[in-house]
C-alpha positions as MATLAB code, in Angstrom:
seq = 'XXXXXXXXXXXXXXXXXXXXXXXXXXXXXXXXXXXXXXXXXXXXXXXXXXXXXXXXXXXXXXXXXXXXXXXXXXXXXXXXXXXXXXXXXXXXXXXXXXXXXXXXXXXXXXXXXXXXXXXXXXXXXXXXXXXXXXXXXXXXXXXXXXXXXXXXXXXXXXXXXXXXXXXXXXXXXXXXXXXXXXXXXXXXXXXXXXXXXXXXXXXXXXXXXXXXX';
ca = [
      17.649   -0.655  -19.511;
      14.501   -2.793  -20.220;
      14.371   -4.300  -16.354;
      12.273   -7.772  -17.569;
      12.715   -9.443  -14.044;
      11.328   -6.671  -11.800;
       8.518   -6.411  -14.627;
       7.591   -9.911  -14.301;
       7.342   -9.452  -10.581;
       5.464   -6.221  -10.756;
       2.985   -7.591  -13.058;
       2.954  -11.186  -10.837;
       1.907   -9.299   -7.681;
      -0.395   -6.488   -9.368;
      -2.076  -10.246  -10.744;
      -2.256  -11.648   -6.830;
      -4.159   -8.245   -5.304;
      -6.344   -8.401   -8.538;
      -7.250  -11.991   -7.846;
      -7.564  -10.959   -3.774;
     -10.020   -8.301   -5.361;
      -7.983   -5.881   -3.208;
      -7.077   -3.911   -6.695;
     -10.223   -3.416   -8.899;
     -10.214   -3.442  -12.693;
      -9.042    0.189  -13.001;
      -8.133    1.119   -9.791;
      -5.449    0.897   -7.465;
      -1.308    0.962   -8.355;
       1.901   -0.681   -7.635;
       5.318    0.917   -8.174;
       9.057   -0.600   -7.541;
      12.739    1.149   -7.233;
      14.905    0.236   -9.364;
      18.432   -0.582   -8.546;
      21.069    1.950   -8.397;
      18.937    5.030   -8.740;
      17.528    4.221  -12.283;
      14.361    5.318  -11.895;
      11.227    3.322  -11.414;
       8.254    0.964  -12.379;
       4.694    1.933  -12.298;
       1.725    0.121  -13.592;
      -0.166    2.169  -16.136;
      -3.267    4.378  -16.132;
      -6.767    3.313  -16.567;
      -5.924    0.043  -17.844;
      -7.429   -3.276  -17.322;
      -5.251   -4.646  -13.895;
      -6.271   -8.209  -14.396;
      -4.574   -7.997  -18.007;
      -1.391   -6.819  -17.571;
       1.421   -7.640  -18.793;
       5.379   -7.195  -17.947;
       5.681   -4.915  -21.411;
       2.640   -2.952  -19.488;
       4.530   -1.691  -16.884;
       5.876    1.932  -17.505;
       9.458    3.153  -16.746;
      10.323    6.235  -15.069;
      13.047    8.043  -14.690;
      15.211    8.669  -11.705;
      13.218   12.541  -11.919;
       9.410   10.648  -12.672;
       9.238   11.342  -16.138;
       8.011    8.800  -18.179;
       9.988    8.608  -21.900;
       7.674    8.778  -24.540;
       5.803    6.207  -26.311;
       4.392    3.932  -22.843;
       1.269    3.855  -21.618;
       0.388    7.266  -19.361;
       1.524    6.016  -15.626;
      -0.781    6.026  -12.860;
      -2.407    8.735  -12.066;
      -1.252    8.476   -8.044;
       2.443    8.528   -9.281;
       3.480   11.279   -7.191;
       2.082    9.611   -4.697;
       4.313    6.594   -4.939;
       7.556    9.168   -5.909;
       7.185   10.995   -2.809;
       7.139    8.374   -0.190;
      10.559    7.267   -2.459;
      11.841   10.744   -2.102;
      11.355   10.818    1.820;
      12.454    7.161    2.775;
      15.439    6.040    0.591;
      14.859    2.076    2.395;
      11.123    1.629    0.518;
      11.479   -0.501   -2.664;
       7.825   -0.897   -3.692;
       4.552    1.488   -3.032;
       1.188   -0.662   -3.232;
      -1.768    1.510   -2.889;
      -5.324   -0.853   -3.521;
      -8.787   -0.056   -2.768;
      -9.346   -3.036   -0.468;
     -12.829   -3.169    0.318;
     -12.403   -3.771    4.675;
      -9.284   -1.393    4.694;
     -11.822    1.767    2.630;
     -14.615    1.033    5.372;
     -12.470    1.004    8.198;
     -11.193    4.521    6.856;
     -14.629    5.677    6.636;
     -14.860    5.525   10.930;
     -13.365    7.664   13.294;
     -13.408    5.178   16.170;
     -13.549    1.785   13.909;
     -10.012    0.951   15.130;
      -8.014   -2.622   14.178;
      -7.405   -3.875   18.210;
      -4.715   -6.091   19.177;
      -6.870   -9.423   19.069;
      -4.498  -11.526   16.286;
      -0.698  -11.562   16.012;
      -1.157   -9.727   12.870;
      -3.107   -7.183   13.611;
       0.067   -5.845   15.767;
       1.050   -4.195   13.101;
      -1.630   -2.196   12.894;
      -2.565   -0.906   16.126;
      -1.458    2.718   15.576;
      -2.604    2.945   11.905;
      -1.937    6.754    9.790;
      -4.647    7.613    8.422;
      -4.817   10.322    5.866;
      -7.634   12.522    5.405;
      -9.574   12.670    1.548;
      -7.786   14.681   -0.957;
      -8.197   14.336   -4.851;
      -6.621   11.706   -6.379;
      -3.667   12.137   -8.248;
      -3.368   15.647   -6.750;
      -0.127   17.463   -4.803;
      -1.965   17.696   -2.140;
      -2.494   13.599   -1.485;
       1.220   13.454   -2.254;
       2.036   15.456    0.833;
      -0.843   14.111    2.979;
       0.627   10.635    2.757;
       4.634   11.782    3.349;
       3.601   13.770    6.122;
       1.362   10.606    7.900;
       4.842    8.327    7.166;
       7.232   11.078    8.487;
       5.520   11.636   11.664;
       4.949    7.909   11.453;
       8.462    6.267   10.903;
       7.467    2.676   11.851;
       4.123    2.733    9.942;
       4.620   -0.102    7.507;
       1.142    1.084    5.866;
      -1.644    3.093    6.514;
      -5.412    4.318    5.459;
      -6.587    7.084    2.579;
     -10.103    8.080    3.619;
     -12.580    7.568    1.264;
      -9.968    5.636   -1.010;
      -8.062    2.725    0.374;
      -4.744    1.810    1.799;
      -1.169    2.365    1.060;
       1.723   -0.111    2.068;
       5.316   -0.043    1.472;
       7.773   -2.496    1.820;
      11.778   -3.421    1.164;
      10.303   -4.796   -1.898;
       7.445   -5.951   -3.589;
       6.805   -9.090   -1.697;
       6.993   -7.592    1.670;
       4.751   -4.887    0.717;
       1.788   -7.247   -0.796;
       2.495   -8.835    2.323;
       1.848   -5.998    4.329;
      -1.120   -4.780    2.220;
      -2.840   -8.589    2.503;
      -2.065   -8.295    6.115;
      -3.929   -4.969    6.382;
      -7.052   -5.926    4.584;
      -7.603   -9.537    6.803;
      -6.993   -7.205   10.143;
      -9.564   -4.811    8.826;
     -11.645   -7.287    7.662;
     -11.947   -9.364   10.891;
     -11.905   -5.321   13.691;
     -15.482   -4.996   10.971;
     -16.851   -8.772   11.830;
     -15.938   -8.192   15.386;
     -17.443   -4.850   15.738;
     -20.717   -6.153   14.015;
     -20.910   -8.965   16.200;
     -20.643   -6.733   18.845;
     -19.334   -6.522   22.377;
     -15.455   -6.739   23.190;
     -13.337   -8.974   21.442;
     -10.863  -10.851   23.864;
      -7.253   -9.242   23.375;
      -3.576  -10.305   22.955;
      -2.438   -9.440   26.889;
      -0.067   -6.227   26.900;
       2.840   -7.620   28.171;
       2.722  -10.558   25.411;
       1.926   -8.050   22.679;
       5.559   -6.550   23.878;
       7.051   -9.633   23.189;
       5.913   -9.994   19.640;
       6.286   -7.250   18.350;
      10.245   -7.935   17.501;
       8.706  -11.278   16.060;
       7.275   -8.781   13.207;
      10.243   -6.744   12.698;
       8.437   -3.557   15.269;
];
């Protein structure tokens, strides 16, 4: 029960947010379901992300223990196990501490506007207020912000970064690349000041199916 396919993916896309710079050398995680209930993948704690390799990654079981003699998993683990426990559909948890997606978190009323196709997606983004890292208290923070958000594909920690999830890891890097550029361009915008011109309402109805909403 070795999984080397989904470790060679996990370790491929924790590779393509490190070179995005959206996951810094020790921070930020990735985790992925495994098939049939098995248990899951994590990427490690407090180890180099631009290094890792497939044999990095460490496996959990179906209950979140990890069997002795791996690296010690991420420290946000229960993070990533409880948005698995309340939404059986998510395949892959991607939390990163993209640098637009932490400022935009820092601002009450620095909201991502309709202005890009994109950025539809985002319009009514969670966010979650600061709690410890690692701690119970995140854990629930973030399950309560996707239950009482069902269509959230992602949303903002405070002080911390982002969290995406997706069907599996591709759609969530997706999503969490999708999230930094919209908060990226709602901070140029908002620095350039004024109002930026926005996707008309009844047009942003029709697109919305266009990105699975």
């Amino acid at each position: 029960m070795d999984f080397p396919e989904l470790r060679r993916e996990l370790a491929k896309t924790v590779e393509e947010l490190y070179r995005e710079k959206m996951i810094t050398a020790t921070g930020g995680n990735v985790s992925v379901r495994l098939p049939g209930g098995q248990g899951f993948l994590v990427t490690p704690s407090q180890k180099h992300k631009g290094s890792l390799v497939p044999e990095s990654m460490v496996l959990l079981s179906p209950e979140g223990k990890a069997a002795e003699g791996q690296d010690r998993p991420s420290v946000e683990t229960p993070m990533h196990l409880k948005v698995y426990e309340i939404n059986p559909t998510v395949g892959a948890v991607i939390h990163t501490h993209a640098p637009f997606a932490t400022i935009l978190g820092l601002y009450d009323k620095l909201k991502i506007p309709p202005f890009t196709i994109e950025s539809l997606r985002f319009i009514a983004l969670p966010v979650v207020p600061f709690y410890m890292p690692g701690s119970l208290e995140l854990a629930k923070g973030v399950a309560a912000a996707l239950d009482n958000n069902p269509e959230a594909q992602a949303l903002l920690l405070r002080n911390h970064g982002l969290l995406a999830v997706g069907r599996n890891l591709r759609q969530a890097a997706n999503v969490s690349m999708a999230l930094e550029e919209a908060c990226r361009m709602a901070v140029i915008c908002r620095l350039l000041g004024g109002e930026p011109r926005l996707i008309p309402g009844d047009q942003q109805a029709l697109l919305k199916p266009y990105l699975g909403l």
